[in-house]
C-alpha positions as CSV (number, residue, x, y, z in Angstrom):
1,X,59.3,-83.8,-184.3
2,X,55.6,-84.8,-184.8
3,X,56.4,-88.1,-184.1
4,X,58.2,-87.0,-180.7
5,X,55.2,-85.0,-179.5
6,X,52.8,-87.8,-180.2
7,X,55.0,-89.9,-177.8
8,X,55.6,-87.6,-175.1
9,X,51.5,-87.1,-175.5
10,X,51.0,-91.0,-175.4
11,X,53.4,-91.1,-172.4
12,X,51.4,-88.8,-170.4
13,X,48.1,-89.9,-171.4
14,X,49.5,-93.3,-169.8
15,X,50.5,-91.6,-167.0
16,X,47.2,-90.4,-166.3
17,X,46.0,-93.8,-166.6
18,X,48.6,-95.3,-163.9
19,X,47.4,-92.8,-161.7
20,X,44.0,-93.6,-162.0
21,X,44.3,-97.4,-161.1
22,X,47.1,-96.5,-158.6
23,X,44.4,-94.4,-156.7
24,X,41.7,-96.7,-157.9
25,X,41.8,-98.9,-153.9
26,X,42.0,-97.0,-150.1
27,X,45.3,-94.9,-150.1
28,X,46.2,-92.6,-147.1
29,X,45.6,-88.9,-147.9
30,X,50.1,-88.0,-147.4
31,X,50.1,-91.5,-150.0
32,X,47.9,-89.9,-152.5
33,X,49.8,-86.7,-152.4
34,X,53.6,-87.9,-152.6
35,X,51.9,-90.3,-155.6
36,X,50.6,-87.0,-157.0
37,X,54.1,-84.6,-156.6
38,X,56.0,-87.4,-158.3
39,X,54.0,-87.9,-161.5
40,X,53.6,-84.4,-161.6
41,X,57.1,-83.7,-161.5
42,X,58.6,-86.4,-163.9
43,X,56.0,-86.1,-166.8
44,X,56.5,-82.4,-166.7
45,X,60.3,-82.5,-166.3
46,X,60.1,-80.1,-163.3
47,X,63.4,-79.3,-161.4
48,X,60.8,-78.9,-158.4
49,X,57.6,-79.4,-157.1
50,X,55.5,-79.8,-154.2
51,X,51.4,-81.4,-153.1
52,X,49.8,-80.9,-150.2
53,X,46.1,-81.7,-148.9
54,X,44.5,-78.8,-147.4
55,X,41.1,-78.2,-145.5
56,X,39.1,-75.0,-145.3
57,X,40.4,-72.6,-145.0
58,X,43.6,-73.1,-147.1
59,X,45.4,-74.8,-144.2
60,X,47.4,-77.8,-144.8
61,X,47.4,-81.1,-143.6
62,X,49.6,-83.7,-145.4
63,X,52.8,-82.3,-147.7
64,X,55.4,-84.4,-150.0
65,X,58.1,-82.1,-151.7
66,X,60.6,-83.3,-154.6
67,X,63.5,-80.6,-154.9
68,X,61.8,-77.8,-152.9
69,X,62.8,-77.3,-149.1
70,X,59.6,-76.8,-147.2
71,X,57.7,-77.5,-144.6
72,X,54.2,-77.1,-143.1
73,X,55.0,-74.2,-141.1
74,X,56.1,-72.7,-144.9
75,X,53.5,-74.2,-147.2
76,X,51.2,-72.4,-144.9
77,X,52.0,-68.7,-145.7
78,X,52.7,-70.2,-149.5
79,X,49.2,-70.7,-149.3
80,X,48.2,-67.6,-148.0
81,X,49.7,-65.7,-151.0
82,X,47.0,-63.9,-153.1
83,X,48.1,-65.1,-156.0
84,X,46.9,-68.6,-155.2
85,X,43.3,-67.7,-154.1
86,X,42.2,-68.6,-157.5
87,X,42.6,-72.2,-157.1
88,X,39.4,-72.2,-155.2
89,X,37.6,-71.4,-158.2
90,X,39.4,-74.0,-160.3
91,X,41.9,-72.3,-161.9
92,X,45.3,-73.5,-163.1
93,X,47.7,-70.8,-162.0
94,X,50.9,-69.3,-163.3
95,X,53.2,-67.6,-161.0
96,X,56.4,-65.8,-160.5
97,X,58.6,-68.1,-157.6
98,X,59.9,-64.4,-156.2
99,X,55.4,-64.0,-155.3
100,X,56.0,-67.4,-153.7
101,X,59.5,-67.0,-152.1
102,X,60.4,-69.8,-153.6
103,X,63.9,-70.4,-155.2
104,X,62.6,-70.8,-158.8
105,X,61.7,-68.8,-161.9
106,X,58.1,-69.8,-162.8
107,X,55.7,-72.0,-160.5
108,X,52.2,-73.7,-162.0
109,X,49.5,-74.8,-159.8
110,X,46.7,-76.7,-159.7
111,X,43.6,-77.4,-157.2
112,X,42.4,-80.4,-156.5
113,X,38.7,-80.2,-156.0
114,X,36.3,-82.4,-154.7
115,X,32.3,-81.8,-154.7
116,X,33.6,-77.8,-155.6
117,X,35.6,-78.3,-152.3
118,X,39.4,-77.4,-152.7
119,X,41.0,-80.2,-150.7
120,X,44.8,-80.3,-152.3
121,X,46.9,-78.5,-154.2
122,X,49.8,-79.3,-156.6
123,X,52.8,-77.7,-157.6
124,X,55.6,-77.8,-159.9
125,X,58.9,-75.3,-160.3
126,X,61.2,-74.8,-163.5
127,X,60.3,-77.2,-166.5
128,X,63.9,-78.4,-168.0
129,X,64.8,-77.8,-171.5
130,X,67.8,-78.3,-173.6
131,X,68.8,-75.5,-173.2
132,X,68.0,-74.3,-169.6
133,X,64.5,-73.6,-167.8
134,X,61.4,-72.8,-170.5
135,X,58.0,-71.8,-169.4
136,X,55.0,-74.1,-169.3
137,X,52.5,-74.1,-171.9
138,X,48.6,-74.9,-172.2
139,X,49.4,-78.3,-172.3
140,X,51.5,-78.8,-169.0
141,X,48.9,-76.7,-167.6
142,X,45.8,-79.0,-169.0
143,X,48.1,-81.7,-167.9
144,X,48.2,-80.8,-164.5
145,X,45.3,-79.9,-163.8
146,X,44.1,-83.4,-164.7
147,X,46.3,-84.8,-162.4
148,X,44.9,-83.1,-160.0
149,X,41.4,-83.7,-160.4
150,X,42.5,-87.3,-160.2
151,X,43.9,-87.3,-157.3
152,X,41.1,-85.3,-155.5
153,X,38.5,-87.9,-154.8
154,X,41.7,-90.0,-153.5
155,X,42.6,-87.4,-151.1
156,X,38.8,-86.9,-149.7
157,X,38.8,-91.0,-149.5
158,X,42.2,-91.2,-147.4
159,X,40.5,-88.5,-145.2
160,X,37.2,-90.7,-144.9
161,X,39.5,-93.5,-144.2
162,X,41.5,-91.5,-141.2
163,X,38.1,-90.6,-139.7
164,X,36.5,-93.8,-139.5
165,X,40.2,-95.3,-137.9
166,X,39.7,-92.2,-135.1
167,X,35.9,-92.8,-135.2
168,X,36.6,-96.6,-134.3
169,X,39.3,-95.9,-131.9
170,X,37.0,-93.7,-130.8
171,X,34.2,-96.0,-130.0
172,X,36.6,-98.9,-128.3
173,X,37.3,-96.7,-126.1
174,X,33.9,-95.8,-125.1
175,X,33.3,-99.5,-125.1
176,X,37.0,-100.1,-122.4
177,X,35.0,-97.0,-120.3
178,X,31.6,-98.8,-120.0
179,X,33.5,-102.1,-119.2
180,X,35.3,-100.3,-116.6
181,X,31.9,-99.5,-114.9
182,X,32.0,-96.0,-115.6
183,X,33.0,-92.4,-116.7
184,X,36.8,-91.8,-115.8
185,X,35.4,-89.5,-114.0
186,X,33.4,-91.4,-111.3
187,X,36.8,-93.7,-110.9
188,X,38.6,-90.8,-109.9
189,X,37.0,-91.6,-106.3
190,X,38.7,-89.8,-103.0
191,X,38.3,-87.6,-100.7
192,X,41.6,-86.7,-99.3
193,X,42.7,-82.7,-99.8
194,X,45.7,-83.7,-101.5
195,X,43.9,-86.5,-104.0
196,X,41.1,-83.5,-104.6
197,X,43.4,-80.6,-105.5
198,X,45.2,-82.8,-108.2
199,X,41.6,-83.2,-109.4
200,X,40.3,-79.6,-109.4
201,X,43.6,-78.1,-111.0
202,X,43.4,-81.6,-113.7
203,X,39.7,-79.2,-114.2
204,X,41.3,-75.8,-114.4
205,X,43.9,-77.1,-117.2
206,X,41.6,-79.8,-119.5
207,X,40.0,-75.9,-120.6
208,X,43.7,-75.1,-122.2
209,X,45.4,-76.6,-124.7
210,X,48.6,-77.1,-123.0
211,X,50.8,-79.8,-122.1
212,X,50.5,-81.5,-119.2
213,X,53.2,-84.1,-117.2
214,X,51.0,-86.3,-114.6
215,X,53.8,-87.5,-112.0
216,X,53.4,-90.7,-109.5
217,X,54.1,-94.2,-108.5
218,X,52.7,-97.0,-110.7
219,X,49.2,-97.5,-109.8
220,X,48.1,-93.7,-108.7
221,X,45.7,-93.6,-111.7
222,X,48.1,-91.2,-114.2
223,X,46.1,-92.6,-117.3
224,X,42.4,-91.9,-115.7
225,X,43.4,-88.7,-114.8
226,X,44.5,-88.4,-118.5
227,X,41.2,-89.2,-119.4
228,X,39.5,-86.8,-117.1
229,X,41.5,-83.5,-118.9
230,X,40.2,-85.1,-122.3
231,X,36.5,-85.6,-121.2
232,X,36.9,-82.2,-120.0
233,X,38.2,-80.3,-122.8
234,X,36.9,-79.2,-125.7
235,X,38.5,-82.0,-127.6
236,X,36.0,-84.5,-125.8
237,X,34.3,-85.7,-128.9
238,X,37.8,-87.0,-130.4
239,X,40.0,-90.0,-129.7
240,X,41.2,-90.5,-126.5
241,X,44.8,-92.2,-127.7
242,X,46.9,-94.1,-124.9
243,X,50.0,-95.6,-125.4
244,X,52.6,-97.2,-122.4
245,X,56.2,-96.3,-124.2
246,X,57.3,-99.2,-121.6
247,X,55.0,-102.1,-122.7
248,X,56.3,-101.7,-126.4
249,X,59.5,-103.0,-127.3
250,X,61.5,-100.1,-128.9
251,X,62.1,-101.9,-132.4
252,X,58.2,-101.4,-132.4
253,X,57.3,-98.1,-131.0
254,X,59.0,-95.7,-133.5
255,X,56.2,-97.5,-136.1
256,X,53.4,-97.7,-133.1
257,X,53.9,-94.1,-132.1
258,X,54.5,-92.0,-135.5
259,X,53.5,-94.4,-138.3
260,X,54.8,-96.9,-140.9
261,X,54.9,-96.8,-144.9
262,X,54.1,-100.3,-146.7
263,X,57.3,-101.6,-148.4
264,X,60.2,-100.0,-145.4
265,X,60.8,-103.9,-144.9
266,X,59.5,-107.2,-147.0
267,X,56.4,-107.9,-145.7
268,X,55.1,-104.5,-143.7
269,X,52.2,-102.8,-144.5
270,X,51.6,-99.2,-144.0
271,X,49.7,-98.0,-140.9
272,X,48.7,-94.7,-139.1
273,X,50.4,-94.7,-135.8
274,X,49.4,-93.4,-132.3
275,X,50.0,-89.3,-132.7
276,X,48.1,-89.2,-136.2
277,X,45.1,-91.0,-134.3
278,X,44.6,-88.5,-131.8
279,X,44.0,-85.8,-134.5
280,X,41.4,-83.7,-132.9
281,X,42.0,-85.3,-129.6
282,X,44.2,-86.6,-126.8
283,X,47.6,-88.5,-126.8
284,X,48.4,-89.7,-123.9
285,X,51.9,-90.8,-123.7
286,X,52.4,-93.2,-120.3
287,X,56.1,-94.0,-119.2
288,X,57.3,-91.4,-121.5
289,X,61.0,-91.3,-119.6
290,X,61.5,-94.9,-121.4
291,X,61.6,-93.5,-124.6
292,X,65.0,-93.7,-125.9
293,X,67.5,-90.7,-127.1
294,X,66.2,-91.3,-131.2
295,X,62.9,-91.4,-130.3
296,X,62.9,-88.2,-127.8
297,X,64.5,-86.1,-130.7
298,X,61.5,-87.4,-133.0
299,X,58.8,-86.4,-130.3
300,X,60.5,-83.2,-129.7
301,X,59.6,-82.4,-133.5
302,X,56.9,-83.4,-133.3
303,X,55.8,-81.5,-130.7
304,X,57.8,-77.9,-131.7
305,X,56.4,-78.0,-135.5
306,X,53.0,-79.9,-134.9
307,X,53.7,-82.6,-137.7
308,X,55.0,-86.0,-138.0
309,X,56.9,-87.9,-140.6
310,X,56.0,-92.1,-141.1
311,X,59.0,-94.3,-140.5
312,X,60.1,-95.2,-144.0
313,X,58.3,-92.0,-145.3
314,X,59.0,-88.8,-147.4
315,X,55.7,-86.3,-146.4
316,X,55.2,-84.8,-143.7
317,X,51.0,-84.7,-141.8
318,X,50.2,-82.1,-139.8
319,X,48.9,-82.8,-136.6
320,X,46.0,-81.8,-134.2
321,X,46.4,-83.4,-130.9
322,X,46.8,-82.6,-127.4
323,X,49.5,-84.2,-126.0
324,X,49.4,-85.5,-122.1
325,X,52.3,-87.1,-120.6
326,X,53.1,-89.5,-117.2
327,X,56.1,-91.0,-116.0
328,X,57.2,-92.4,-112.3
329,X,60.8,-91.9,-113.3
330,X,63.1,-89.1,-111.9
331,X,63.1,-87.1,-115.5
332,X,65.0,-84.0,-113.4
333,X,67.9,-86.7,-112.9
334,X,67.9,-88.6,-116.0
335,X,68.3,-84.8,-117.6
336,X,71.8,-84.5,-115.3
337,X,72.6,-88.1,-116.5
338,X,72.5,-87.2,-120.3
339,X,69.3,-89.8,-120.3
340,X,66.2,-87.3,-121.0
341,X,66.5,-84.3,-123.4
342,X,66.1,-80.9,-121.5
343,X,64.4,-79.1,-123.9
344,X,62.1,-82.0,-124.4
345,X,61.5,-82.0,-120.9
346,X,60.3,-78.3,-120.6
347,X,58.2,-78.9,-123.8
348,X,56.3,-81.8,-121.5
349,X,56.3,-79.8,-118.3
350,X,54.0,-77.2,-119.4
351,X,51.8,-78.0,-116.8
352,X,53.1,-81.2,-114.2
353,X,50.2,-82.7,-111.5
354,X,51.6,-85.1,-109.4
355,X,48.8,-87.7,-107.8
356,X,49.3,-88.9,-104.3
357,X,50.6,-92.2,-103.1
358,X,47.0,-94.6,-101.8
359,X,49.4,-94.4,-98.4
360,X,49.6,-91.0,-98.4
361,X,45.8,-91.1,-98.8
362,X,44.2,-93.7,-96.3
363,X,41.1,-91.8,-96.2
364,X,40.1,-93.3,-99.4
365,X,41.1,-96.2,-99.1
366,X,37.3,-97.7,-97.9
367,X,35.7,-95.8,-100.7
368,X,37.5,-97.3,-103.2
369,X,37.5,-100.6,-101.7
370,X,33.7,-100.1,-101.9
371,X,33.9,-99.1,-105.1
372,X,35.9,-101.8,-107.1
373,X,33.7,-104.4,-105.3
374,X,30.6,-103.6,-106.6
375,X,32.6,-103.9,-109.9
376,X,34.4,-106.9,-108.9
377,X,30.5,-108.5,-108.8
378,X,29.5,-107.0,-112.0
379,X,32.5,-108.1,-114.0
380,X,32.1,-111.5,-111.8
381,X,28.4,-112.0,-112.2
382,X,28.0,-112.1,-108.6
383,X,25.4,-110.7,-106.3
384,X,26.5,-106.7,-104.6
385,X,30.1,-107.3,-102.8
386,X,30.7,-105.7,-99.4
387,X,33.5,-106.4,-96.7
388,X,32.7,-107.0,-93.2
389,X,34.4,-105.2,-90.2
390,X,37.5,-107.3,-90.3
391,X,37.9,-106.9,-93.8
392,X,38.2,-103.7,-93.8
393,X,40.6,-103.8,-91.0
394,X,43.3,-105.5,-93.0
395,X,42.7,-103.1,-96.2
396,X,43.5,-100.2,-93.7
397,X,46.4,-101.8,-92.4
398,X,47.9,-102.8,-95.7
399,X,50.8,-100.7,-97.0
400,X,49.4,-100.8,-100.7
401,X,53.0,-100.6,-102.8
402,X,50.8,-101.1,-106.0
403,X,48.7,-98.0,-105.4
404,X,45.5,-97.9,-106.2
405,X,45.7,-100.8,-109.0
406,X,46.5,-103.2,-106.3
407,X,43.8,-102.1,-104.4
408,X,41.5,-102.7,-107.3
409,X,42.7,-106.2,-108.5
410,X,43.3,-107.1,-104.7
411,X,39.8,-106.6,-104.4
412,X,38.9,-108.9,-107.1
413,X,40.3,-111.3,-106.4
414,X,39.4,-111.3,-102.8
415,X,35.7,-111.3,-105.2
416,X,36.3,-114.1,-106.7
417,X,37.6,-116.3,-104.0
418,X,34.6,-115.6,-101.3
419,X,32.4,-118.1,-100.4
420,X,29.8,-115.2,-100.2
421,X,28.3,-112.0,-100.7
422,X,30.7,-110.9,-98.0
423,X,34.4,-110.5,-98.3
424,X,36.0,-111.8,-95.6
425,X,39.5,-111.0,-93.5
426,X,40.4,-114.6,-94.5
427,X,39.5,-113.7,-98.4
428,X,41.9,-110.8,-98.4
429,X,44.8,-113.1,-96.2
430,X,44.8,-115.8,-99.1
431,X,44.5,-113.4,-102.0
432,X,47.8,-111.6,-100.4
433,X,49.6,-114.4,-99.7
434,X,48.1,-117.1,-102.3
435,X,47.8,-119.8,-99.6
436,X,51.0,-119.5,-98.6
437,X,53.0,-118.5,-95.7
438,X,54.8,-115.2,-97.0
439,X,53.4,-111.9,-98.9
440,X,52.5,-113.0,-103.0
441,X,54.9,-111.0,-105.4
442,X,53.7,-108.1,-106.9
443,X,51.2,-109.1,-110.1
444,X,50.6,-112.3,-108.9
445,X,47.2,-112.3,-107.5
446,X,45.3,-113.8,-110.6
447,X,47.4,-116.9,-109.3
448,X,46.5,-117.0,-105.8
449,X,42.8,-117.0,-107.2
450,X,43.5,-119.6,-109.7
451,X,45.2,-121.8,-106.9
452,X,41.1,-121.5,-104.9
453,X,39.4,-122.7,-108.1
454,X,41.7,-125.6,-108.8
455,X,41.5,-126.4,-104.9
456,X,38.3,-126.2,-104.8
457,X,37.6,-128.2,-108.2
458,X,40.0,-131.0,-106.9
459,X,37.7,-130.8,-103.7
460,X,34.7,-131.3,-106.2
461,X,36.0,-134.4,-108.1
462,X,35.8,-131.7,-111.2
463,X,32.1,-131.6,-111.0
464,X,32.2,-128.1,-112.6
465,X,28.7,-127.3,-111.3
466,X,29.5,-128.2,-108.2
467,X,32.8,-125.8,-107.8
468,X,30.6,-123.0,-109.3
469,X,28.0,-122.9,-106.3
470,X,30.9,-123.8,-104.0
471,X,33.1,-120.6,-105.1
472,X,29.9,-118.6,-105.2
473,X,29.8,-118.1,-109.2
474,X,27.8,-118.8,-112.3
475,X,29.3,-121.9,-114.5
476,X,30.1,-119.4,-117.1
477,X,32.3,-117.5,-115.2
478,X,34.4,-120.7,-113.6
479,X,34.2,-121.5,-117.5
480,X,36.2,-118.1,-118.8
481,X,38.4,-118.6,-115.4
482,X,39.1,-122.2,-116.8
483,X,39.9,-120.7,-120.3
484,X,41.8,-118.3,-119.8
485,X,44.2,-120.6,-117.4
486,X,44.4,-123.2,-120.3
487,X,47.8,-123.6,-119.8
488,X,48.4,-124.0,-116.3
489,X,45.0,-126.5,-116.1
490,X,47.4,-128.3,-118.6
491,X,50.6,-128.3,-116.5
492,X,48.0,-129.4,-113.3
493,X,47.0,-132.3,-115.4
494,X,50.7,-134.1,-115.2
495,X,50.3,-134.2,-110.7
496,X,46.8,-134.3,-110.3
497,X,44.6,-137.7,-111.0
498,X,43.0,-137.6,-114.0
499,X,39.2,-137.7,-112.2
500,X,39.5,-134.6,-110.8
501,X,39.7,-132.7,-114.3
502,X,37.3,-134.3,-115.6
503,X,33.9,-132.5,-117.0
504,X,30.8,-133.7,-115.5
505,X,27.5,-133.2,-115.6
């Protein structure tokens, strides 16, 4: 018998040890605590058990369960049981299951405290005998209570981790703003009645908490309006998250939007996806009618109990994050097709702005024209852009089909190709129709610009200098045009003589 106690003491004493080199590197805080729930409950032979990180006051974040059915929405009034309010001060507690209506006989708990800062808690249910449940003794207790001090500083390291991911997300999108030329804000840019109502009920609503469904064509400016009901919330100082369900391909966006554990396939490491990123922020959610039946049903959690479960993963992370949403898709039809999920639907449609067409707005169209120039010579390191009379003319008579991001990179590349500080009609006509004699396809007018430079360095005999002064740009910037259109400068090599590519001085 002696001899069997010593082992089952060695055993856990090893245990103890695993635990500390498993928590040893940088673990996610719902990591640490399903590491913590397991050990807990196999060393102490529990028939149940349960961890969970918490902040002040008692409210939980992350939660891992082994035989107990729970959830956050659950593990929050277990925590608000009076019973429990000793683990603040350290304590081991033992308690009956009926105090925690939970389906067992006898419960122990443990805090985890960091820096005298409660920041988990453990739990185990019903140690197995030979014969049948027997209570815990002062060893289980001691037991468990080391546990959970070891696991504590692990917990308050994932959380460090978590915040410097949102802080850096944080900051790259600061830095996308600044590139942009300004506050999301100032790019809202219009004057039309219909444009400035969108904008002063996008005001009314960034106040609430709700959720909100921006509707329009591709190119209205769905994600800067986004941003504008972050910057003008309460939740400014968090991430502003964006994610285009459409650009991902849907193998990928289940792991992109609620998270991945290391190990769910050889070769995968663990990351914190999209919704756990915007905790104390904004997710926005762009083309959310692509996401596919599965994936709706996941979001639709998500969204009704405020947590999210990893792909590949046991625990469950509550979440803090406002959630925006845009589509151009007919959702109300998709819902009659069996396509979109109708209670989804009114769980997005809180709140639904829908931003005008740039047709249905001409007004504007000169200010924002005016606008993305003077960008368009920043970006291009250019003197100030402006568009004489005929200019102007063909922008006003243009139909616009891209919206507003047309508008923008039409702009740019009308930039790019003039000769001048002055954008010309004949600018506009060639970055339309790329030299040619019909309309350029939709998304195609970084070629009719890269069609000018190669022109016009085949005019130059590839004297790069030369084609820099004769396109009106520094040599840097014809050099990041020529790098970035490596491969079709390669493809140009095969037809055009090899003099004209050539670098000189």
């Amino acid at each position: 018998m002696a001899t069997s106690r010593e082992g089952w003491r060695r055993a856990r004493l090893e245990t103890v040890l695993d635990l500390s080199l498993a928590l040893a590197g940088k673990r996610e805080e719902g990591e640490v605590v399903e590491e913590l729930v397991h050990r807990a409950v196999g060393l102490l032979d529990a028939r149940g058990g349960l961890a969970l990180s918490v902040r002040s006051p008692l409210q939980p974040v992350a939660l891992a369960a082994v035989g107990w059915e729970t959830d956050l929405a659950r593990a929050a009034r277990l925590l608000a049981a009076p019973v429990l309010q000793s683990l603040r001060a350290g304590e081991v507690a033992r308690v009956a299951g009926a105090e925690l209506e939970a389906p067992f006989t006898e419960v122990l708990a443990a805090p985890c405290l960091w820096r005298e800062e409660l920041v988990g808690i453990v739990l185990v249910a019903d140690r197995e005998g030979r014969a049948g449940v027997v209570s815990f003794d002062s060893e289980d207790a001691t037991f468990l209570r080391s546990l959970a001090l070891l696991a504590a500083p692990a917990i308050a390291s994932g959380r460090a981790l978590a915040q410097e991911q949102r802080h850096r997300l944080a900051l790259e999108e600061e830095n996308r703003t600044l590139r942009s030329g300004g506050s999301d804000e100032e790019n809202l840019i219009g004057q039309a009645p219909s444009f400035r109502r969108v904008i002063e009920l996008a005001r009314r609503v960034a106040a609430t908490d709700v959720t909100v469904l921006l509707r329009g064509e591709s190119g209205t400016g769905k994600e800067r309006l986004a941003r504008l009901l972050h910057e003008a919330s309460a939740r400014r100082s968090g991430p502003f998250v964006p994610l285009n369900c459409a650009a991902v391909p849907e193998t990928l966006l289940e792991a992109e939007l609620f998270g991945i554990e290391t190990g769910v396939a050889t070769g995968v490491s663990g990351r914190v996806g999209k919704i756990e990123l915007a905790a104390g922020g904004t997710l926005f959610l762009d083309e959310v009618g692509d996401l596919s039946p599965t994936l709706q049903a996941k979001l639709l959690r998500v969204v009704q109990e405020r947590e999210v479960e990893r792909v590949g993963g046991r625990q469950r992370v509550l979440v803090d994050a406002r959630l925006v949403t845009a589509t151009n898709r007919d959702l109300e039809g998709m819902m009659r097709r069996g396509e979109f999920r109708q209670d989804l639907y009114y769980r997005l449609r809180v709140v639904e702005l829908t931003l005008p067409t740039l047709r249905d707005r001409r007004e504007d169209i000169g200010l924002l024209a005016l606008h993305f120039a003077r960008l368009a010579g920043i970006r291009l390191h250019r003197p100030p852009l402006r568009f004489s009379r005929a200019a102007l003319e063909v922008l006003l008579q243009h139909d616009f089909p891209g919206n507003v991001r047309e508008l923008e990179n039409l702009v740019e590349a009308a930039g790019a190709l003039a000769a001048g500080p002055v954008i010309e009609a004949e600018d506009l006509h060639l970055a339309l129709r790329g030299g040619g004699s019909g309309p350029l396809a939709a998304g195609t007018l970084d070629d009719a610009v890269r069609s000018h430079v190669l022109f016009t360095l085949e005019r130059c005999s590839g004297n790069r200098g030369e084609a820099a002064r004769a396109l009106g740009v520094d040599r840097s910037t014809l050099y990041r045009m020529l790098m970035r259109w490596n491969a079709s400068l390669d493809a140009n090599r095969t037809s055009a003589p090899r003099s004209t590519l050539r670098k000189r001085s």
